[in-house]
C-alpha positions as CSV (number, residue, x, y, z in Angstrom):
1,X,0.0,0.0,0.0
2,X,1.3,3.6,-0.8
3,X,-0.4,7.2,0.4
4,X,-0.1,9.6,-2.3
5,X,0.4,13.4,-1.1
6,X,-0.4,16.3,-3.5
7,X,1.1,20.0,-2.8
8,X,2.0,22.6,-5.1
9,X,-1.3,23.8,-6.8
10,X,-3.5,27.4,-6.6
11,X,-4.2,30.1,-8.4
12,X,-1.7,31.6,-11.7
13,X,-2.9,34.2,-14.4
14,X,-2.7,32.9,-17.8
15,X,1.0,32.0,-19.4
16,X,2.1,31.5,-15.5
17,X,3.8,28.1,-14.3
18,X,3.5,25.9,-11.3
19,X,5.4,22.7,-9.9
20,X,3.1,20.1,-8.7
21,X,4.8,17.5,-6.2
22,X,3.4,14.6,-5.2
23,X,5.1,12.7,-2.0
24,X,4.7,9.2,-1.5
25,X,4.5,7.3,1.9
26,X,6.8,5.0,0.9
27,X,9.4,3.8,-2.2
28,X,8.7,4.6,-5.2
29,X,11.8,2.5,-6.8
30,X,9.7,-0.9,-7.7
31,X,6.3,1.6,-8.6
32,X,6.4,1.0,-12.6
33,X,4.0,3.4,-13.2
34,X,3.4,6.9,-11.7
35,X,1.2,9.5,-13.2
36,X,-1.1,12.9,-12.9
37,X,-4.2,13.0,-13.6
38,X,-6.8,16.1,-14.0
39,X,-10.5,16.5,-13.6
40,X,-12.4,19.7,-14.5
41,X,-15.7,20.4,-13.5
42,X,-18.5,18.5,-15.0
43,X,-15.6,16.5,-16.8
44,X,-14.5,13.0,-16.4
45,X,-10.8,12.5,-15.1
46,X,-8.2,12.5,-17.7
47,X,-4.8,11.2,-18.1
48,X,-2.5,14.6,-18.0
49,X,0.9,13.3,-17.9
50,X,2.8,9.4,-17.3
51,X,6.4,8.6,-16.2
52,X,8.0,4.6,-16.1
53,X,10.4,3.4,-13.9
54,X,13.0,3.8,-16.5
55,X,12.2,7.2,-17.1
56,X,9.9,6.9,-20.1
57,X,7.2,9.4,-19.9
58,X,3.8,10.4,-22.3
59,X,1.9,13.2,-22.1
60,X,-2.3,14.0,-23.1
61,X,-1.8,15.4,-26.5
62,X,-3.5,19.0,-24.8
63,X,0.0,19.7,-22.9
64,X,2.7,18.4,-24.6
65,X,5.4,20.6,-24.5
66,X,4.2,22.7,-21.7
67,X,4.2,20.4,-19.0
68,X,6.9,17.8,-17.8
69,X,6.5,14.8,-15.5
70,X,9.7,13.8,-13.7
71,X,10.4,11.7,-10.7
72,X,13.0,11.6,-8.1
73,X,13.2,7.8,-6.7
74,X,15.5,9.1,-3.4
75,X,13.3,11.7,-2.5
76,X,9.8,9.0,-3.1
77,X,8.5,12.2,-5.2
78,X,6.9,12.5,-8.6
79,X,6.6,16.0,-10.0
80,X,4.9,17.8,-13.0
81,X,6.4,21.0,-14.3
82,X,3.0,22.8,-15.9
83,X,4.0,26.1,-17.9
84,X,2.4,28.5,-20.3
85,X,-0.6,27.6,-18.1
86,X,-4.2,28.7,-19.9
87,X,-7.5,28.4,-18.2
88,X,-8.2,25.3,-20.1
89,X,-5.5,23.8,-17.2
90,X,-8.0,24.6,-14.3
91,X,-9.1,21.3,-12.5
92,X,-8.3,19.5,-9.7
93,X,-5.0,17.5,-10.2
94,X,-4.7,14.0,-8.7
95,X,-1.1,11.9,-8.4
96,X,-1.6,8.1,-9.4
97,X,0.8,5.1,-9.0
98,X,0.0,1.6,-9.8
99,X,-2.1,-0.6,-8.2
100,X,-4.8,1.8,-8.0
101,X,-3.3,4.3,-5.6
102,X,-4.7,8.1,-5.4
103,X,-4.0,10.9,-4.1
104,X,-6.3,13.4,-2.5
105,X,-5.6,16.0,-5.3
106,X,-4.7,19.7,-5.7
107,X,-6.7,22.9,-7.4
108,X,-5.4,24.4,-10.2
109,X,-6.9,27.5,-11.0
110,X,-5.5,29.8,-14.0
111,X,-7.2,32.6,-14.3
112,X,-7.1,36.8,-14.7
């Protein structure tokens, strides 16, 4: 079993950045799969952003090239690097890891 820990969200005007971090309760090392998620309102959860083990990542085709997923193994954290934010971004983003694990999820709200 593995808690999932969110930080790093809020409120950024439009073309702002944030770092999301996601801290996990324990190892990350043997979790294949880590990934952020993102659910608007009225909106079903979407797959934002997904990182391997090995450091293969993917990305929804509606950020790539503004956002990066990385994750430090040591430090049991997964991150995702969201830049050139637009209001389309605003939702609530959740951290995922294999086996069905959630977090409790952060706001993201870009807005003037």
């Amino acid at each position: 079993q593995v808690q999932l820990v969110e930080s790093g969200g809020g409120l950024v005007q439009p073309g702002g950045s944030l770092r999301l971090s996601c801290a996990a309760s324990r190892s990350i090392f043997n979790i294949n799969v880590m990934a952020w998620y993102r659910q608007a309102p009225g909106e079903e959860r979407e797959l934002v952003a997904r990182i391997r083990s090995g450091g293969t990542t993917s990305y929804a085709d509606s950020v790539k090239g503004r956002f990066t997923i990385s994750r430090d193994n040591a430090k049991n954290t997964v991150y995702l690097q969201m830049n050139s934010l637009q209001p389309g971004d605003t939702a609530v983003y959740y951290c995922y890891s294999a086996y069905g694990y959630w977090g409790q999820g952060t706001q993201v709200t870009v807005s003037s």
